[in-house]
C-alpha positions as CSV (number, residue, x, y, z in Angstrom):
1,X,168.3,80.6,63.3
2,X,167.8,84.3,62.9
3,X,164.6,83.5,60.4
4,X,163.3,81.4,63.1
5,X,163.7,84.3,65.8
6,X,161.9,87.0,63.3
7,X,159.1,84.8,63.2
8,X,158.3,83.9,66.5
9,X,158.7,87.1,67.1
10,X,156.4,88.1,64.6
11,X,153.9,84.7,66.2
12,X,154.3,86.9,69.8
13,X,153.4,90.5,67.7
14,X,150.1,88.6,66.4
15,X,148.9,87.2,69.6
16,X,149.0,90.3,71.3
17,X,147.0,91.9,68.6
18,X,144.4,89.3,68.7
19,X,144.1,89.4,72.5
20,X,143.7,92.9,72.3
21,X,141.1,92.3,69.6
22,X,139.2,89.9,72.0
23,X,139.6,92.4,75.0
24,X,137.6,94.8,72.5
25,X,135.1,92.2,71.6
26,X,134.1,91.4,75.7
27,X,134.3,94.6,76.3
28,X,131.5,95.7,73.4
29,X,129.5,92.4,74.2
30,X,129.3,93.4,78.0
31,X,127.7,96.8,76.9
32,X,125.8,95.0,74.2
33,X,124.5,92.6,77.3
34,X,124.0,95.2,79.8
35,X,122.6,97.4,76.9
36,X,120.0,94.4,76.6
37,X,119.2,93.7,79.9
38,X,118.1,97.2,80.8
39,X,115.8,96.9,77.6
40,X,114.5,94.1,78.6
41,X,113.8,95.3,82.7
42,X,112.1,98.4,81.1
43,X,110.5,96.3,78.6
44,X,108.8,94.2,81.2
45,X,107.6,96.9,83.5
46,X,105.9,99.1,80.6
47,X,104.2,95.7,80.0
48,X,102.7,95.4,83.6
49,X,102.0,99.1,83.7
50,X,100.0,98.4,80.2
51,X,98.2,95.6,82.0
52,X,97.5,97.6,85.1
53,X,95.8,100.5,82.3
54,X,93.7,98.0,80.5
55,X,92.4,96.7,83.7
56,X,91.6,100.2,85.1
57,X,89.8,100.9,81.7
58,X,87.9,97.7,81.9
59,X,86.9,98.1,85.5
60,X,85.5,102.1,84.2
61,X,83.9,100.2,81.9
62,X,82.1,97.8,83.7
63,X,80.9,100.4,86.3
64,X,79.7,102.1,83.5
65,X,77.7,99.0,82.4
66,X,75.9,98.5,85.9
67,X,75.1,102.1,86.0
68,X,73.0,101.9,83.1
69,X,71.7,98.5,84.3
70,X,70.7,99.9,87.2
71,X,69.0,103.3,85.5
72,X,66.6,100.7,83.4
């Protein structure tokens, strides 16, 4: 009877351990995630600020372009 008390116990010591693991484990995948979405936000806006750029540059360019259509 007393073998059978040790181990529950022992069963009780375990699952507290592992929940504390899991606690760990959401807590480092909720950084992980938040970690991921504000690389991904930041991510997507250096992409339209890229596109914005490019399009400036090509605008220049075709300025450029009727200028020197227009000089001929």
């Amino acid at each position: 009877n007393g073998n059978i008390q040790s181990a529950i116990a022992q069963l009780e010591n375990a699952q507290v351990d592992i929940r504390s693991d899991l606690l760990n484990c959401r807590t480092k995948y909720a950084d992980v995630d938040a970690q991921y979405k504000l690389i991904k936000a930041e991510r997507t806006a250096l992409k339209k600020q890229i596109r914005s750029i490019e399009k400036r540059i090509n605008e220049i360019d075709k300025a450029k372009e009727r200028i020197r259509s227009n000089m001929l």
